[in-house]
N, C-alpha and C positions, 0 to 999 in steps of 0.2 A: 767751912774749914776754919779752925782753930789761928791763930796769927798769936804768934812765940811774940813778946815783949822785947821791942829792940829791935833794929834791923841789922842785918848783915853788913859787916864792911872786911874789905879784904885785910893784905897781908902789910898795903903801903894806904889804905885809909880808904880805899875806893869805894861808895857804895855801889849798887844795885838796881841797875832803873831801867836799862834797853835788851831788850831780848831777840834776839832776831833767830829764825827758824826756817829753816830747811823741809821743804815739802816733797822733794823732788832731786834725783839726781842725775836724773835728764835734761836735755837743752837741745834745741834745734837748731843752733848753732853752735859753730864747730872752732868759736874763736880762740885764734893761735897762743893767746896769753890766760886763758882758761882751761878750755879745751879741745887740743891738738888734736887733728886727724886722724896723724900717724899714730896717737894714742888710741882715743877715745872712735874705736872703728866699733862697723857692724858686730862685731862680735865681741867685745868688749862687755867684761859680765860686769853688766849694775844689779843693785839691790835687788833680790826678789820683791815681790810686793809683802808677802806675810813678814818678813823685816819692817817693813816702814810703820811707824808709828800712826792709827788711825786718826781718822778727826778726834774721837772722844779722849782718845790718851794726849793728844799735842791740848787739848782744851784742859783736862785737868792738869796737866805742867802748868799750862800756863796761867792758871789759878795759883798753883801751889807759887809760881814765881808774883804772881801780884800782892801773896800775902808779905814776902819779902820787899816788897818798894818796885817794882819792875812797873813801870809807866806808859813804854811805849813796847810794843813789838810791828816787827817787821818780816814778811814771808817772804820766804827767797826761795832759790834752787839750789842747782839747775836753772829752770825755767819755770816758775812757779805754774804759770798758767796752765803747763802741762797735766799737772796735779788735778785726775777726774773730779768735778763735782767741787772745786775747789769753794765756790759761793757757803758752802754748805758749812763749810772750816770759820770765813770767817763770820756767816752768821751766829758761831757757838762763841769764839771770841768777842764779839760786838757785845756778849753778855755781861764780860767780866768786866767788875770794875776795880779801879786802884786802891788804896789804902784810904783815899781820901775821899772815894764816894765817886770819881769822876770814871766815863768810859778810858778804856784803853787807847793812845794815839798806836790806831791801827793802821799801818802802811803796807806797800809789797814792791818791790823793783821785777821789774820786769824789761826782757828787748823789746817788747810792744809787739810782736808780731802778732798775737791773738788779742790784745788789749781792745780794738777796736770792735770785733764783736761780743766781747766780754763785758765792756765798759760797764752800760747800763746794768747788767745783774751783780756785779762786785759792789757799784753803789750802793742798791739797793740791801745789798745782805748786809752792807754795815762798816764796808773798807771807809776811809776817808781821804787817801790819797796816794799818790803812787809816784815814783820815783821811775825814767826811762834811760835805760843803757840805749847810749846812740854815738857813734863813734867817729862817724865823717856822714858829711850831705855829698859829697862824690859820691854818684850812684858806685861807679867802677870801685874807688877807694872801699865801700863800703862793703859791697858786694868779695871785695877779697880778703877786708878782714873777717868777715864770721862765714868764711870758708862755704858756705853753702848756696853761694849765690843767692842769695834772697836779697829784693830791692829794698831800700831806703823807703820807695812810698808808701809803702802799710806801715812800714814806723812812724810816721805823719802821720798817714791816718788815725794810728791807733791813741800816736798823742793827740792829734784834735777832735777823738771818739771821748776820751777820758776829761778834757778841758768841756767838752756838751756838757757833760752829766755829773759835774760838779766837783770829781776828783781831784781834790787841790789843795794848799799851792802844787803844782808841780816839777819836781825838778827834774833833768838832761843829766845823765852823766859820761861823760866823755872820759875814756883810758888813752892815755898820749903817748904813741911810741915813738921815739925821735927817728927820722928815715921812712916811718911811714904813714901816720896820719896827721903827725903835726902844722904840715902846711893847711890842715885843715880848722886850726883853731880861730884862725878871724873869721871863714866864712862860718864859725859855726857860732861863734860870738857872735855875730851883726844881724845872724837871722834869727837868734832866738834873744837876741835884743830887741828889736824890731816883735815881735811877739811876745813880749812883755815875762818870761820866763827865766826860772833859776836855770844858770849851766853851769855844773861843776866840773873841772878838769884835777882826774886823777894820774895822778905817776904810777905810772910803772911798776907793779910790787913783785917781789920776789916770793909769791903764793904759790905752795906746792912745789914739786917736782918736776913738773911735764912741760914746762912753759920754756924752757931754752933760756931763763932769765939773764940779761948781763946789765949793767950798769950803765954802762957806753948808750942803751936804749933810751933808760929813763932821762926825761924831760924835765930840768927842776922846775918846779910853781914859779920859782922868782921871775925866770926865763920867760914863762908861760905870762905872766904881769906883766913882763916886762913889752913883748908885745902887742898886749892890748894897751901898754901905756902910749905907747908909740903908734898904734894907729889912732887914737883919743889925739894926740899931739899933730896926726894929718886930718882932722876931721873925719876919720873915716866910723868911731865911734866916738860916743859921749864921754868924758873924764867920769873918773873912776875914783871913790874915797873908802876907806877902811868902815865894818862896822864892826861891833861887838860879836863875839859867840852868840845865838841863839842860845844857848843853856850849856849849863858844865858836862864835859864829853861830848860837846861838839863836833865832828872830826872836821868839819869845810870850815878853811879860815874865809870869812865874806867880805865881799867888797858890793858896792853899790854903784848904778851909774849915779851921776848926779840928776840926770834929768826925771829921776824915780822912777824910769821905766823897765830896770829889770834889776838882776846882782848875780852875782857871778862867783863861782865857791873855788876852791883848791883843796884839794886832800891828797897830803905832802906826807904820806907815811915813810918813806924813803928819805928826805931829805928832811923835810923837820917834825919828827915824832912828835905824838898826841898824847901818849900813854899815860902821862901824869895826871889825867882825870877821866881815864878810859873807865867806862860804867858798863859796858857791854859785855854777855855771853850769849853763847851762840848754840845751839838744839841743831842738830842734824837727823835727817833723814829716818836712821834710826837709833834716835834717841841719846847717844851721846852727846855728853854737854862738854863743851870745851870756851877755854875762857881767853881765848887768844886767838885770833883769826892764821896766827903763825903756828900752833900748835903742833904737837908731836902725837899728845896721845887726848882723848877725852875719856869720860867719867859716865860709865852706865846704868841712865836712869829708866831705860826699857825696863831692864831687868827689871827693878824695884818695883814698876809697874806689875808687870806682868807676875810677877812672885808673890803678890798679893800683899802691897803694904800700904799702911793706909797715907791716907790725906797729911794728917801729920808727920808722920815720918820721911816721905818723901819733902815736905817743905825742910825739915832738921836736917836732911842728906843734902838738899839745893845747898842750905845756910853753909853748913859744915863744909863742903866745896869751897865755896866764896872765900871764905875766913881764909882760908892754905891758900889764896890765891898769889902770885908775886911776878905775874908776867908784866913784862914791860920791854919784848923781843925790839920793836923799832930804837927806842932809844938805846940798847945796846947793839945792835946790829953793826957797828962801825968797830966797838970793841973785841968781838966776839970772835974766836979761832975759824978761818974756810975751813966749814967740813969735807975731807975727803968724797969720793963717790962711793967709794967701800964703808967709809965709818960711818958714814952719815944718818941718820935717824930719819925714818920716812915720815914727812912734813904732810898735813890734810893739804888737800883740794881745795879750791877754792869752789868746783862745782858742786861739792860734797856739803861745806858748812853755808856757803853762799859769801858774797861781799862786808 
């Protein structure tokens, strides 16, 4: 594939580096700040499969996106793991390399329910690490957020099936609803301190439609330190210091214990937006590219696939997106008019484009 002279940058200077991708717009769990019950029931029409974009078409994207600067991707849902034969996707991505010669940082978030007998063959096809949605160690707590009764111990397992076989670093990430899993944040800090792992606690986002969002729920981060400062202050955890962003577009602001045994993330898109060096677009299920996890509408690059256009033209379609690009919804979210229920513009899913 040809590489156009110049890399894309958006509207406000952003380039082009993380692509994350949707496999799936299933999940086997039913959780209330994704996907609601009373939503997302048996009958509930998802994508046909002749919609969803095959392994071969999501591998040439994401070529055409490497020729543009695209560094790292990550495979979401739904539930990625659901996605049949999924080993077989990332062994075709394991292929591409970046701009610069090096492999793709290949990741995939997942709840871990099937992670544990998966483990070993994602390794082996070429993943390098994984990221686990895990929300409370209260069996009961946990069992009532993702609505389907499914235990907490196969999320264990599956994180300690993934740390076997070399998936790593890996990180925890925890969704914090105030009133109901928050009492849950030091026990979930002191065990996954104690096991030497990232845990990142997110707020609360106002994704999609379906999710009953109010504000009064979300947990700020500060709160959320502020707690682990104060149990650090009873011996109950190690002290806590700031570190640097891992790389620009960051979203987890990090902190470290002192005692180097673990660090600990926040991603504050509610209270203190990121979007000033957001590098992320996002690939859904089928084939729409949307450049804002808030979005209203995305940009179809099925089509183009499928209409027969070539290699090149599809990377000048990616560029040409990018370039119009000007979201930056979190940092004006405070400013911006409450939309009515009537006017409102119907918002993606978050099961749709993924996290």
């Amino acid at each position: 594939m040809a590489i156009a002279p110049g890399l894309p940058h958006d509207r406000l200077g952003r380039p082009l580096r993380d692509l994350r991708i949707s496999v799936t717009d299933r999940c086997n769990f039913r959780c209330s700040y994704c996907m609601p019950k009373e939503v997302f029931t048996k009958d509930y029409p998802y994508l046909p499969h002749s919609d969803l974009l095959t392994f071969e078409e999501i591998s040439r994207l994401a070529r055409a996106f490497a020729t543009l600067g695209v560094r790292k991707i990550r495979l979401t849902g739904g539930e990625p793991l659901l996605r049949k034969n999924i080993e077989a996707l990332i062994e075709q991505l394991a292929d591409i390399r970046t701009l610069e010669g090096q492999p793709l940082e290949l990741t995939l978030t997942t709840n871990g329910t099937l992670l544990a007998r998966k483990a070993a063959a994602l390794k082996a096809a070429g993943l390098r690490r994984a990221t686990i949605s895990l929300d409370a160690l209260d069996d009961a707590i946990f069992r009532q957020m993702n609505d389907v009764d499914h235990p907490v111990a196969s999320v264990l397992e599956g994180i300690n099936a993934a740390r076997a076989v070399g998936l790593g670093p890996l990180k925890i990430n925890m969704v914090v609803k105030r009133g109901v899993n928050d009492h849950e944040i030091l026990p979930m800090a002191r065990h996954f301190q104690r096991e030497g792992l990232t845990l990142r606690f997110i707020e609360y986002m106002d994704v999609g439609a379906t999710n009953g969002w109010r504000m009064d729920e979300v947990l700020p981060s500060t709160e959320v330190l502020g707690r682990l400062q104060r149990a650090a202050g009873d011996g109950l955890l190690p002290t806590l210091a700031p570190l640097e962003r891992a790389a620009p577009g960051e979203t987890a602001e990090r902190w470290a214990y002192a005692d180097g045994s673990a660090e600990v993330g926040f991603i504050s898109s509610v209270t203190h937006a990121f979007c000033g060096d957001c590098n992320r677009a996002r690939l859904s299920t089928e084939g729409q590219l949307y450049l804002c996890l808030f979005a209203h509408q995305g940009h179809d690059l099925r089509g183009l696939l499928r209409a027969g256009a070539s290699d090149q033209d599809i990377a000048a379609a990616i560029a040409g997106i990018w370039q119009q690009r000007a979201d930056r919804y979190s940092e004006l979210r405070a400013s911006l008019p409450a939309e009515s229920t009537a006017g409102a513009r119907p918002r993606i899913e978050m099961s749709y484009i993924g996290g």
